[in-house]
C-alpha positions in Angstrom: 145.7 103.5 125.2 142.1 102.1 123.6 141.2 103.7 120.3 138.5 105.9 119.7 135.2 104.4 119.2 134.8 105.6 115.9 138.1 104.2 115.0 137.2 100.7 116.7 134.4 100.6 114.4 136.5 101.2 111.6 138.7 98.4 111.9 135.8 95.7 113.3 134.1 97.3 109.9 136.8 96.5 107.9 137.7 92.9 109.6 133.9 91.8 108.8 134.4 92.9 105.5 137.5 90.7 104.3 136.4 87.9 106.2 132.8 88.1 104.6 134.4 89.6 101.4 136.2 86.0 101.0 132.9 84.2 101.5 131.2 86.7 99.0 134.0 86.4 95.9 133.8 82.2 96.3 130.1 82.4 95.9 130.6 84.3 93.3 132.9 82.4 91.8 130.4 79.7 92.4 127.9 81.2 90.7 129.9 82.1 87.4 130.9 78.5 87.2 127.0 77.2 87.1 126.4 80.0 84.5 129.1 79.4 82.3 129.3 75.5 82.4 128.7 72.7 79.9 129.3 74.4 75.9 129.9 77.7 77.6 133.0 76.5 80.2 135.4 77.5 77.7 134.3 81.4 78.7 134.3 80.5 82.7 136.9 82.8 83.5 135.1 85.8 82.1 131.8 84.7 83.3 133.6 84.7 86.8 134.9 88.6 86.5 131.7 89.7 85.4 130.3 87.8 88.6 132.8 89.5 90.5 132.1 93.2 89.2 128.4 92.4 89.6 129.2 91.2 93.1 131.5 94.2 93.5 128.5 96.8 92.6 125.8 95.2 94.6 128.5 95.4 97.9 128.7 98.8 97.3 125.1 100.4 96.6 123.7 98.3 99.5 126.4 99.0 102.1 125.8 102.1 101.3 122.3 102.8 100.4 120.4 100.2 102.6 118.3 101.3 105.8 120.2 98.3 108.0 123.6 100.1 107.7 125.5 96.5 108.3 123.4 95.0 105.2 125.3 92.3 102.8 124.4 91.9 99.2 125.6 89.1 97.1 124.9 87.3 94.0 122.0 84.7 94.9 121.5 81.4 94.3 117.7 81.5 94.1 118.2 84.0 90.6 122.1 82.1 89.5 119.9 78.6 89.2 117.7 80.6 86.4 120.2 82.3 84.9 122.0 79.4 84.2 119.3 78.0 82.9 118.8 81.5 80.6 122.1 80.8 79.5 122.3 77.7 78.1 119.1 78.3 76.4 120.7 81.3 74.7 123.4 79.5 73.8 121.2 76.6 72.4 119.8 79.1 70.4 122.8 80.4 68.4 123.4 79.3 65.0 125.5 76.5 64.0 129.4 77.2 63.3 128.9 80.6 65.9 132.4 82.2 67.1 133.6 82.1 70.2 133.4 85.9 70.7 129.8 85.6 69.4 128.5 83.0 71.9 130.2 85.2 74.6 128.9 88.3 73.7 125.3 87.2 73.5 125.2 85.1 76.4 126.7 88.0 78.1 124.1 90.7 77.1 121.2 88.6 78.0 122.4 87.7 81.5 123.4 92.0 81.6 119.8 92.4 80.4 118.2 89.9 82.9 120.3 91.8 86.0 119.4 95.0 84.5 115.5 94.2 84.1 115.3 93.1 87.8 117.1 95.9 89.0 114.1 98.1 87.6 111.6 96.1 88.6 112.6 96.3 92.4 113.2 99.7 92.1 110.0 100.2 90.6 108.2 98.1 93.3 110.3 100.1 96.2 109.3 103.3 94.4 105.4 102.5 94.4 105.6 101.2 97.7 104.5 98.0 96.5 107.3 95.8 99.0 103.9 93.9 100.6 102.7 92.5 97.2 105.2 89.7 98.0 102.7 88.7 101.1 100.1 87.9 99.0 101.7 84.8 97.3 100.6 81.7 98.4 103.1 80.5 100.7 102.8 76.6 99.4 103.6 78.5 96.0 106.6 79.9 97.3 107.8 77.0 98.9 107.7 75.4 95.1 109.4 77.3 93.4 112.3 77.4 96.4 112.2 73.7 96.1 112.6 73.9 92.5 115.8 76.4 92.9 116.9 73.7 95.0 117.2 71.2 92.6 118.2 73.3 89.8 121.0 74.0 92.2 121.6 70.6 92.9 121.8 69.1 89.6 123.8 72.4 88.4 126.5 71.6 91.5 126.8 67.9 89.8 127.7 69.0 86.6 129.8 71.8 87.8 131.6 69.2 89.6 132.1 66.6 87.2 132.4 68.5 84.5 129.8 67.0 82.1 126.0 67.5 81.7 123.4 65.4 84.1 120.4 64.0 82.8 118.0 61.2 83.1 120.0 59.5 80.7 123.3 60.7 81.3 123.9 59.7 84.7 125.4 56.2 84.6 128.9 58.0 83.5 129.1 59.6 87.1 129.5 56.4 88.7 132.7 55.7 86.5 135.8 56.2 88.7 137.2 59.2 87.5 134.4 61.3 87.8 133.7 59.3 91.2 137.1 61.5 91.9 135.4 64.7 91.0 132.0 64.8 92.5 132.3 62.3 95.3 134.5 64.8 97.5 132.3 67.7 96.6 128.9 66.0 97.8 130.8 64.6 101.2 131.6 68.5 102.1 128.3 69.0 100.9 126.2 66.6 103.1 128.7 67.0 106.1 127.8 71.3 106.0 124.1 70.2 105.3 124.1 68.0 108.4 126.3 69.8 111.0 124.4 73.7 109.8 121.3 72.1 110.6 122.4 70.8 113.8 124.1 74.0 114.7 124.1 77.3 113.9 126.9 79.5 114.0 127.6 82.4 111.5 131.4 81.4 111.3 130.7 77.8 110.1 130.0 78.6 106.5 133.2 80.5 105.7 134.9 78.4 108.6 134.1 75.2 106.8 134.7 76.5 102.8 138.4 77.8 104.2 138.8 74.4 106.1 138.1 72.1 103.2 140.9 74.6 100.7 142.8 73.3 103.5 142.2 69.8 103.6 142.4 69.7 99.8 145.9 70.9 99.7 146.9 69.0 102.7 145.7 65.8 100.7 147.4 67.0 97.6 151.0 67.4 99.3 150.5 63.8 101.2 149.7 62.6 98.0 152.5 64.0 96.2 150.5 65.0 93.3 151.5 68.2 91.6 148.7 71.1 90.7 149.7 70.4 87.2 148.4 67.4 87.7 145.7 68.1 89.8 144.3 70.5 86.8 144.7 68.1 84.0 142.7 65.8 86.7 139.6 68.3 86.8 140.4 69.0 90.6 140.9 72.6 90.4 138.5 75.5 88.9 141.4 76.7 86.3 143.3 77.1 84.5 142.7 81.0 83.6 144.2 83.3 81.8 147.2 84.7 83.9 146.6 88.5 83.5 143.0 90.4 84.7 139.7 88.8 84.8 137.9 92.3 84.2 136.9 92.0 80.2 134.0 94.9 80.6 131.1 94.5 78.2 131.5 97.5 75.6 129.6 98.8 72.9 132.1 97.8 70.1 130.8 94.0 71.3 127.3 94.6 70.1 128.0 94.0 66.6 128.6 90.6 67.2 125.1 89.7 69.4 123.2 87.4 68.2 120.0 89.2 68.8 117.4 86.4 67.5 118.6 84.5 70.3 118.8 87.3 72.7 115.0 88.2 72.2 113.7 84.3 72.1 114.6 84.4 75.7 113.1 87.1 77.1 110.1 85.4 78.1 112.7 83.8 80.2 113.6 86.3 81.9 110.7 86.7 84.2 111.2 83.9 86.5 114.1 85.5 87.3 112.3 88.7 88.6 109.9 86.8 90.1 112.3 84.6 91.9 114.3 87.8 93.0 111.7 89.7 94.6 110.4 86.9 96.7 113.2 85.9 97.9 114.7 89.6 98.6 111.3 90.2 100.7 111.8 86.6 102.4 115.4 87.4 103.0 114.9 90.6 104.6 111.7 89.7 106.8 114.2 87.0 107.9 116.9 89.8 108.7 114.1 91.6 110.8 113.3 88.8 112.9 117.2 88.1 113.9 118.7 91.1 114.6 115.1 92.2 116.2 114.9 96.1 114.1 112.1 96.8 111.4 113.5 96.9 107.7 112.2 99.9 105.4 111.4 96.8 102.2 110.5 99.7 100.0 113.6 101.4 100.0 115.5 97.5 100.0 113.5 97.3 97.0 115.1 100.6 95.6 118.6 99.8 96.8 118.5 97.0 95.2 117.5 98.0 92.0 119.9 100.6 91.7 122.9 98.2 92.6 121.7 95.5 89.8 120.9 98.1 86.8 124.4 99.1 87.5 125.5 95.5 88.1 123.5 94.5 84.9 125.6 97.0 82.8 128.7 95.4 83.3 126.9 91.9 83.1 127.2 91.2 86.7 124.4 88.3 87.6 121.9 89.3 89.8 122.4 90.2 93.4 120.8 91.5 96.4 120.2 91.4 100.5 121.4 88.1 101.7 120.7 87.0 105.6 123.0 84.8 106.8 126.1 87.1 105.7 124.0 90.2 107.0 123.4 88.4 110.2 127.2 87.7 110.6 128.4 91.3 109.7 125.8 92.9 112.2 127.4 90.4 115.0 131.1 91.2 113.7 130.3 94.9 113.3 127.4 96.5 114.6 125.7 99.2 112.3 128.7 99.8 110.0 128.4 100.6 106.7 132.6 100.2 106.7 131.5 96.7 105.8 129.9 96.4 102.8 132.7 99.2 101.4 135.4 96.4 102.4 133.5 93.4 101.0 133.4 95.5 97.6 137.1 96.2 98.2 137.6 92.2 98.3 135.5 91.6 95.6 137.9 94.2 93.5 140.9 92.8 94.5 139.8 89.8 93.6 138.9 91.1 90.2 142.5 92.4 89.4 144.3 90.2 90.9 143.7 87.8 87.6 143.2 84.1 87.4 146.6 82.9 88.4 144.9 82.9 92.0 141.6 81.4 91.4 143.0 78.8 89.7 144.3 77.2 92.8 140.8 77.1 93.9 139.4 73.3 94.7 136.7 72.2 92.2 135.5 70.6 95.2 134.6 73.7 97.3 133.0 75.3 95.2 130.8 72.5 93.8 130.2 71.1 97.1 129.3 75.1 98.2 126.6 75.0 95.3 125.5 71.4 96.2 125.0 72.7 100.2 122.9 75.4 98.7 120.6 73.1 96.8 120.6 70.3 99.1 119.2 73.0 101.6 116.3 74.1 99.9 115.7 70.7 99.4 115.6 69.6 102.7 113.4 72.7 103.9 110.9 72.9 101.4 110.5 68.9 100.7 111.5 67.1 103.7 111.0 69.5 106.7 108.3 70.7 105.1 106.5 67.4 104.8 105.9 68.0 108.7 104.8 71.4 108.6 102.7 71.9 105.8 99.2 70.3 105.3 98.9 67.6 102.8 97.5 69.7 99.9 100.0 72.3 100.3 102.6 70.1 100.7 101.7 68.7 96.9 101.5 72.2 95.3 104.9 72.1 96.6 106.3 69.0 95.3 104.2 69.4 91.9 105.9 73.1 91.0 108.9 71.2 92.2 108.0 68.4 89.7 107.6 70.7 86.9 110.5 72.4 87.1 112.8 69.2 87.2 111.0 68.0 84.1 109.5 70.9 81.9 111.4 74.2 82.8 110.7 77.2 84.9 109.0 79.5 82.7 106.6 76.7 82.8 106.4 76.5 86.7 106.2 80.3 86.7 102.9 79.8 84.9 101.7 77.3 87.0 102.0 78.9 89.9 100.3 81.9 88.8 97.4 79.4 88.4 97.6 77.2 91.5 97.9 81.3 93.3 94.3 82.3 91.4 92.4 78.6 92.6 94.2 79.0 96.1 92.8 82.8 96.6 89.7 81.5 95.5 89.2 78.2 97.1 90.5 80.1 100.3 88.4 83.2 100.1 85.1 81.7 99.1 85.9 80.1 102.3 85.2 83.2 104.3 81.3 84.0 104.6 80.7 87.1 102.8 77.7 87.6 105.8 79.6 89.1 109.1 76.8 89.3 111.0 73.0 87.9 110.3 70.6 89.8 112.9 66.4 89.8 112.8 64.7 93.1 113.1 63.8 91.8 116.9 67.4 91.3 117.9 68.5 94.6 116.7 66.3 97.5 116.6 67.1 101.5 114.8 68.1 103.8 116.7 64.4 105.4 116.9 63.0 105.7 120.4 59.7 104.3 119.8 56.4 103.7 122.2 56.1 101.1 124.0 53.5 99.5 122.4 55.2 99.8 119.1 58.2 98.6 120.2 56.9 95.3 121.2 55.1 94.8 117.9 58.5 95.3 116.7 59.7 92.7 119.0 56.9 90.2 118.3 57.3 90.9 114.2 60.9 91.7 113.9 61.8 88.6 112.2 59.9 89.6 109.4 63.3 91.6 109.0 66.6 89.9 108.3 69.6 92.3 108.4 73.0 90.9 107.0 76.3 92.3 107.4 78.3 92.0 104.4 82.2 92.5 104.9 85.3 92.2 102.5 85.6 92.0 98.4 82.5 90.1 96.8 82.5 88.0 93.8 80.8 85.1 91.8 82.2 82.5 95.0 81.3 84.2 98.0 77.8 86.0 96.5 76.5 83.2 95.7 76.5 82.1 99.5 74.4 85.1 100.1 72.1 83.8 97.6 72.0 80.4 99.2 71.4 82.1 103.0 68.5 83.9 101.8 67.0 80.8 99.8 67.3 78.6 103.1 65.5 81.7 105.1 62.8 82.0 103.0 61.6 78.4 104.1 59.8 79.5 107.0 56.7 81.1 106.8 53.7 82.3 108.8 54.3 85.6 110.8 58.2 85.1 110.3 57.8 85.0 106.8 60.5 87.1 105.5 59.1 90.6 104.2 62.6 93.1 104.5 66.2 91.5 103.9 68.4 94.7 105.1 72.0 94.5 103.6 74.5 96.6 104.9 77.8 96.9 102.5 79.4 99.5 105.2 82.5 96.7 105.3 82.6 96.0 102.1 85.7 96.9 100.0 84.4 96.1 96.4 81.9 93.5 94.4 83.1 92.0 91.4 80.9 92.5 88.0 80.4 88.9 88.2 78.6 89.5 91.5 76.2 91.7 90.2 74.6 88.0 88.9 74.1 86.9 92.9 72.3 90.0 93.4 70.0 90.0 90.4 69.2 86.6 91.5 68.3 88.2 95.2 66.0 90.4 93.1 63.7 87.9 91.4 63.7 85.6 94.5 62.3 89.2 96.3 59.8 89.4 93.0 58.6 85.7 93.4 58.2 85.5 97.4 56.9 89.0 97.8 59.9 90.7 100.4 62.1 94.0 99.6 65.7 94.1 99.3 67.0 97.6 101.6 70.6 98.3 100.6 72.2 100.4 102.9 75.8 101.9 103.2 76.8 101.2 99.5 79.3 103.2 97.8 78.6 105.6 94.9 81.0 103.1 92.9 78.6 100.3 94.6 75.1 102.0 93.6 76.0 102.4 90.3 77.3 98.8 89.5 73.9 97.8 91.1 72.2 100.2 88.7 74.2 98.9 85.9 72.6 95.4 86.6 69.4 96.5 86.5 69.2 96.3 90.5 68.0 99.4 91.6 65.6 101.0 88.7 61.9 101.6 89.4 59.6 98.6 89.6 61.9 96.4 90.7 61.4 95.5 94.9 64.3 97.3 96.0 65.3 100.4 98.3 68.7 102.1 98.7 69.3 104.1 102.0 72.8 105.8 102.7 72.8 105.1 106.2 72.0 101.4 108.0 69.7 103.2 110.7 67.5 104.9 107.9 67.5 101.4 105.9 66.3 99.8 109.1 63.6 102.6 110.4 61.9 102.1 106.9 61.7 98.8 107.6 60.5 98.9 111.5 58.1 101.8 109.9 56.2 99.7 107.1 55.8 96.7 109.2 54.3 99.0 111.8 51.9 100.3 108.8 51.3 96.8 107.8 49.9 95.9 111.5 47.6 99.0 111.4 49.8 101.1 113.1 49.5 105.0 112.8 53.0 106.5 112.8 51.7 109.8 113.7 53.1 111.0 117.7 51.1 112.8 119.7 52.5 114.6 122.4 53.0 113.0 126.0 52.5 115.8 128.5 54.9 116.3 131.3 52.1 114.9 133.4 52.4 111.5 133.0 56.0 111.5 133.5 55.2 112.7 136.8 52.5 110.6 137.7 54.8 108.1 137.2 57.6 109.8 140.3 54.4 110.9 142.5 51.2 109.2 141.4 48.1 111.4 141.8 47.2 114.7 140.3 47.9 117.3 143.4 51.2 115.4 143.7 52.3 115.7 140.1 51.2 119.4 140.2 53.7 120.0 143.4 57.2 119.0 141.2 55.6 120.9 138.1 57.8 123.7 138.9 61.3 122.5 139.0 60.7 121.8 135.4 61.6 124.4 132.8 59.3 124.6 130.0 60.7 125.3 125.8 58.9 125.6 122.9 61.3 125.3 120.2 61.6 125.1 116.5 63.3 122.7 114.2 66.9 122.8 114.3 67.2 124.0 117.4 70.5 122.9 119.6 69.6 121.5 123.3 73.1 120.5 124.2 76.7 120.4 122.0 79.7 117.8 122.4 81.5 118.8 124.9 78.8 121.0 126.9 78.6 120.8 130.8 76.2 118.3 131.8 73.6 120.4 133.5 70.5 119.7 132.9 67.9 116.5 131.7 65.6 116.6 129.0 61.4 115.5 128.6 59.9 115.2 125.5 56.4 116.5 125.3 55.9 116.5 121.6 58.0 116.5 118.7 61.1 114.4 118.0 65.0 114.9 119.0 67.7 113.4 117.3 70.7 112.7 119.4 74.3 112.4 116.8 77.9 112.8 117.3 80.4 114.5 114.8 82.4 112.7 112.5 83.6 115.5 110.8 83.3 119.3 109.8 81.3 117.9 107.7 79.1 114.4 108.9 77.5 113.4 111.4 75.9 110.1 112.6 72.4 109.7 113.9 72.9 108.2 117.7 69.2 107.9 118.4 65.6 109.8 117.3 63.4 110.5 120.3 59.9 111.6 120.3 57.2 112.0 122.8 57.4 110.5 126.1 61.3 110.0 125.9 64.3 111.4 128.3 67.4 112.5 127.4 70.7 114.0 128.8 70.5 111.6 131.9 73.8 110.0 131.5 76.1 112.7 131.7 74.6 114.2 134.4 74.7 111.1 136.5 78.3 110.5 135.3 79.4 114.6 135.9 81.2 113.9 132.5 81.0 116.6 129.5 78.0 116.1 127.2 79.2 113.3 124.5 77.1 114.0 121.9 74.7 116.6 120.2 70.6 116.9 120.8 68.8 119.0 118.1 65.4 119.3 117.2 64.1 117.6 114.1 60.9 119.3 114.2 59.1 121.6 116.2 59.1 120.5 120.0 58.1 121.0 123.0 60.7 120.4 125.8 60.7 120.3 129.4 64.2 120.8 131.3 65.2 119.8 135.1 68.4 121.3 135.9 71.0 120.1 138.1 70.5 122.5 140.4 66.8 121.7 140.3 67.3 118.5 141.0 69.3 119.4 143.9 67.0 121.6 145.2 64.3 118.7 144.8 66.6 116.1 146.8 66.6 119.2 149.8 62.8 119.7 149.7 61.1 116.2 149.0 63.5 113.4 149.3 61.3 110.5 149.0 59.8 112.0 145.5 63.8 112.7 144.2 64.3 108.7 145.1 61.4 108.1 142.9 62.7 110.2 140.0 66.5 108.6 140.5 64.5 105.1 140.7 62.7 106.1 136.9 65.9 107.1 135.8 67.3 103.9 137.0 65.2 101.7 135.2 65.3 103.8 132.0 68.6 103.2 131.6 68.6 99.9 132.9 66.2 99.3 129.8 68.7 100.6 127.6 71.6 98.8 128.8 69.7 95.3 128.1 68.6 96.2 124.9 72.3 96.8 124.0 73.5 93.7 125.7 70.5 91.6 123.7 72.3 92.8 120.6 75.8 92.1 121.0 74.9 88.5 122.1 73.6 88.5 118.8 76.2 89.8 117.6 78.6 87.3 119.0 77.1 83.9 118.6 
C-alpha cells in the first residue's frame, strides 16, 4: 500500500533535510573555525556552537518564512571571510594581559552585533521594497569584491589548515614537512572538488565528496595504524572539545566583562559585511530563479532574512541567509516542502547538543579543504573565467578591488568601490545622449492644420526651428552635450540660421542643480546669436529649478509652454509673422470645396444640398469618443480642435483645423466609432455631409461621389506622408 501524498512529502522532506542538514552543520563548523582561528583558537569550540545556533535559527525562519517553500539558509562564506576578519581586529584591539573570558565575550558581542545589524538592514531593505537597489551596482564592482571574498577565503582555509597565520612573510614555514602534513591533503580535496564541480554538476557531489574524504581519512588512519590520540596531537583532527554541550549562550551577566573600546573601534567594520550580504543574498536568489525556473518575491527574502539573523545575531550566530546550491538540491530532493528547512534546523540542534566528543573526530582536512574549495571558486570565476568574459577595463576594476583587499583591508575596498561605482555611472551615463530625438521645424510640423501656402513657407523655413528631445536624468556630463549640439548648429547660417531651439523635457525624469549651468550657458549663446530657447513639457519641479537659475525671468530670450504642440505653433506662428505673414483666417466657403468635386458654378450649386449647414459657437461638441461615425465635417470659418481624453481631467490637443479643412473622414470610411473629440475653439461655421447623404449622392450622381471619394483620397493620402516624413526622422 503507497502512502499518502502528504505523508510521502513528509518523509522526502525530512530525508533532504538530514542529508543537507549534515552539509549545513560542517559548513558551519567551517565557518566557526576561520572565525575563531590564530589567538582566538583557544575559544573554537564555542565559536562553533554559536555557529551552529546561528545556523540553527536561520534554518528555521527561512524554511518557514521564505516565498520558495523548499528555500535553504546557511551561514555564508561571502559574510564568514569578513567576519573573521572583524574578529581578529577586535581581538587585536584588546588590551594587553586580557582574560580569556574577556577576549571571548567581546569578540563574541561584536560578531552578535554584526549578525544582528545585517539582519535589520535586509529587513529594512525588504520592508521598503528596496530588493532592486542591488541591480544598480556595477557588476565589475561586484565581481571585486567576490574576488576578494575569494581570497580572504583562501588564505583563511591555509591557516585554518595549518594551524598558524599566513603572510607575505610567514609563508616559508608551510613548506616545512609537518605542516606539508596539514595543508597539503586539504588543498588536494580542494583542487580535485574545484576541478571535477566545474566539469560536472551534480547537487550530490558537494556533500558526496565532504562524506567521501571523512572516509578516506579514517580509512588512511586505520591502514596507518595511527591512533586519533595521535592523530590530534598531530593537528589532523578539528578537536579536542570539551566533552559536554557546545551551547554556551551569550547572557547579560557576560556584558560586564566587554571590552567596549574595542567593540566600538570596529564598527566601521561592520559595513562590508552588510554590504557583502545583501549582494550576494540578491545574487543568490536571482540565481535560485533561474534554476528552478519560479519568480522569487526578493523583498520579502529580504525580510526573512533579517528576522532569522537579528535572532541569529542574539545568540551570536554569524551571519546567514538564502544559499543556492543547497536550495537547488532540497527543491530536487523535495519539491515545495517547507518539512526541509524544519529538519536541517533539527540537524543543526542535534548537532548542538550532542557536544564536542563528536566533532572532534572531524578531519582538519575536510573542513579546510571545504573552505579552500570555496575560495578557490570565487577565484577562478571572478579572476580567471572572468578574464574571458569581461572587457579589459572591467576586468581591472576587478583585479584592483581584488588587489586591495589582499593588501590593505576591506573596509578600504568597500570605499573604493563606492568610488569606482560613482565614475562608472558617470563615465557610462554621460555616454547616453541626453538628445532622443533632434527634428527641424520642416521635418515635424504642430498639429495646426495650416493653408497651403503657409504650410510650405513652413516647409521652406522650418529649419530655422530645431526641436530636441531630451530623455532621462540630466546633469553637469550629459548637459553639457546639449550645449555642444547647439554650438555646432549654430554654424550654419543664411535662411537656416537657427531662430527657435524647441526643447521638450516630456522624458525627462530630473536635471541635476549642476545642470542648471548647461542651460544658462544655452541662454547667453540665445542672447549673443539672436534665437529663443521654447521649453516645453517641463515639470513644475523643472520650471522652478530653471527660474532659480535665472532661466526663465523677463528679458531673458526664453519661452516656457506646457504642452510640445503649443511650444511649437509659437514657433511655426512667429516665423510666419517674420515672412510677412498675416495669421488672421478668413473663411473658405463651401464653394470651393465643391468646385474642387464638380468644377463650375451650376455644378457646385447642384451638391449644395446634401450638405448640412451649422453656425455654432465656441465650445461647441461636433462629435464625442466613442460616437457613431455618421457624418463628415467642412470648415467654412473658424477653427476646430480635434483631442482625445487622457483623463477626467486632461486632454491632448490631436490637431487645430481652420478654414478650408475636413474632418471626421476616417471613421466613416473605416465604420469604426469616432476616436476622438471635435469642439469648436471659436465661433464656426460648419458644413456636414451625412452618411446617408453620401449614400444618397453615390445613388443620384455617381461620377460626382467618385470625385468626392477621390478628394478624400488624396486628403488623407496627404496626411499619411506627412506622418511617414516624420517618423523617418524620427528613426534615423
Amino acid at each position: 500500500m503507497k502512502p499518502a501524498p502528504q505523508l510521502s512529502g513528509i518523509v522526502s522532506g525530512i530525508l533532504a533535510g538530514v542529508v543537507i542538514g549534515s552539509v549545513v552543520v560542517i559548513v558551519a563548523i567551517s565557518f566557526a573555525a576561520l572565525v575563531y582561528s590564530g589567538p582566538l583558537s583557544g575559544h573554537v569550540a564555542t565559536g562553533i556552537g554559536l555557529a551552529l545556533f546561528g545556523a540553527m535559527v536561520v534554518a528555521l525562519v527561512t524554511g518557514l518564512g521564505s516565498s520558495f517553500r523548499s528555500m535553504v539558509a546557511t551561514p555564508q562564506d561571502s559574510t564568514a571571510a569578513v567576519i573573521a576578519l572583524i574578529a581578529a581586529a577586535v581581538a587585536a584591539r584588546l588590551p594587553a594581559g586580557s582574560s580569556a573570558e574577556q577576549t571571548l565575550a567581546t569578540v563574541a558581542l561584536a560578531i552578535a552585533l554584526t549578525t544582528a545589524a545585517t539582519g535589520a538592514v535586509f529587513f529594512a531593505l525588504g520592508h521598503f521594497r528596496l530588493g532592486g537597489l542591488v541591480r544598480f551596482i556595477p557588476y565589475p564592482v561586484i565581481g571585486g569584491f567576490l574576488a576578494g571574498t575569494g581570497w580572504l577565503l583562501t588564505k583563511g582555509a591555509l591557516e585554518v589548515l595549518a594551524g598558524r597565520s599566513l603572510g607575505l612573510s610567514t609563508w616559508r614555514p608551510f613548506l616545512q614537512p609537518d605542516l606539508l602534513l596539514r595543508w597539503v591533503p586539504g588543498a588536494v580535496l580542494a583542487i580535485a572538488l574545484l576541478l571535477i564541480m566545474r566539469r560536472f554538476r551534480h547537487s550530490l557531489l558537494l556533500p558526496g565528496f565532504l562524506l567521501g574524504s571523512i572516509v578516506v581519512f579514517y580509512g588512511v588512519l586505520i591502514v596507518s595504524g595511527e591512533t586519533l590520540a595521535e592523530a590530534g596531537r598531530r593537528g589532523l583532527l578539528l578537536g579536542p572539545f570539551p566533552q559536554e554541550s557546545l551551547w554556551r549562550p551569550l547572557t547579560l551577566t557576560g556584558l560586564d566583562v566587554v571590552h567596549w573600546p574595542s567593540v566600538l573601534g570596529e564598527l566601521a567594520s561592520m559595513a562590508p559585511v552588510v554590504v557583502v550580504g545583501v549582494v550576494t543574498l540578491l545574487l543568490n536568489a536571482s540565481g535560485l530563479e533561474l534554476a528552478v525556473q519560479e519568480d522569487i518575491r526578493l523583498n520579502r527574502e529580504l525580510k526573512v532574512a533579517g528576522l532569522a539573523n537579528v535572532l541569529g545575531g542574539l545568540g551570536g550566530g554569524l551571519p546567514g541567509f538564502q544559499t543556492l546550491s543547497l536550495s537547488a538540491l532540497a527543491q530536487a530532493m523535495a519539491p515545495h516542502s517547507r518539512v526541509v528547512g524544519v529538519s536541517i534546523a533539527g540537524v543543526c540542534a542535534l548537532s548542538l547538543v550532542a557536544g564536542g566528543a563528536t566533532l572532534s573526530l572531524l578531519p582538519r582536512a575536510s573542513l579546510g579543504g571545504l573552505l579552500l574549495f570555496l575560495g578557490l571558486s570565487f577565484l577562478a570565476t571572478w579572476v580567471v573565467d572572468a578574464r574571458k568574459k569581461l572587457p579589459v577595463g572591467d576586468y581591472g576594476v576587478v583585479l584592483l578591488i581584488l588587489f586591495v583587499i589582499a593588501t590593505i583591508g576591506y573596509l578600504e575596498s568597500v570605499g573604493l568601490g563606492i568610488v569606482i561605482a560613482v565614475v562608472l555611472f558617470v563615465v557610462n551615463y554621460s555616454r547616453v545622449d541626453v538628445v532622443r530625438h533632434a527634428l527641424s521645424g520642416a521635418a515635424q510640423l504642430s498639429n495646426v492644420a495650416r493653408p497651403r501656402k503657409h504650410r510650405e513657407l513652413l516647409q521652406e523655413l522650418g529649419e530655422q526651428v530645431l526641436i530636441l528631445r531630451l530623455q532621462g536624468f540630466i546633469f553637469f556630463g550629459t548637459a553639457n552635450g546639449l550645449v555642444s549640439r547647439v554650438r555646432r548648429r549654430l554654424r550654419k547660417a543664411g535662411p537656416e540660421r537657427l531662430q527657435y531651439l524647441v526643447l521638450d523635457f516630456r522624458p525627462v525624469t530630473g536635471l541635476d542643480s549642476s545642470a542648471v549651468l548647461s542651460f544658462v550657458k544655452l541662454t547667453q549663446l540665445a542672447e549673443k546669436h539672436g534665437f529663443v530657447i521654447v521649453f516645453t513639457h517641463a515639470s513644475t519641479t523643472l520650471r522652478r529649478q530653471l527660474r532659480q537659475g535665472g532661466i526663465l525671468r523677463p528679458g531673458v530670450r526664453t519661452r516656457s509652454f506646457r504642452e510640445f504642440d503649443q511650444g511649437l505653433e509659437w514657433s511655426e506662428n512667429q516665423i510666419l509673422e517674420r515672412a510677412g505673414e498675416s495669421l488672421e483666417e478668413h473663411p473658405v466657403p463651401l464653394s470651393d470645396l465643391l468646385e474642387q468635386i464638380a468644377p463650375g458654378r451650376d455644378n457646385a450649386a447642384e451638391l449644395a444640398p446634401f450638405f448640412e449647414r451649422l453656425d455654432l459657437s465656441a465650445g461647441h461638441f461636433l462629435m464625442h469618443e466613442g460616437d457613431p461615425p455618421d457624418a463628415v465635417f467642412y470648415i467654412e470659418s473658424g477653427r476646430v480642435r480635434i483631442q482625445v481624453g487622457i483623463d477626467k481631467r486632461k486632454t491632448v490637443r490631436l490637431l487645430s483645423m481652420g478654414a478650408g479643412s475636413i474632418f471626421g473622414e476616417l471613421e466613416m470610411y473605416r465604420g469604426r466609432q469616432r476616436s476622438a473629440s471635435a469642439v469648436t475653439e471659436t465661433p464656426a461655421v460648419i458644413h456636414r455631409i451625412s452618411a446617408e447623404s453620401l449614400i444618397h449622392l453615390e445613388r443620384q450622381d455617381p461620377d460626382r461621389a467618385s470625385a468626392f471619394h477621390r478628394l478624400i483620397c488624396r486628403l488623407l493620402a496627404e496626411r499619411l506622408t506627412k506622418t511617414i516624413n516624420t517618423l523617418q526622422v524620427l528613426l534615423r
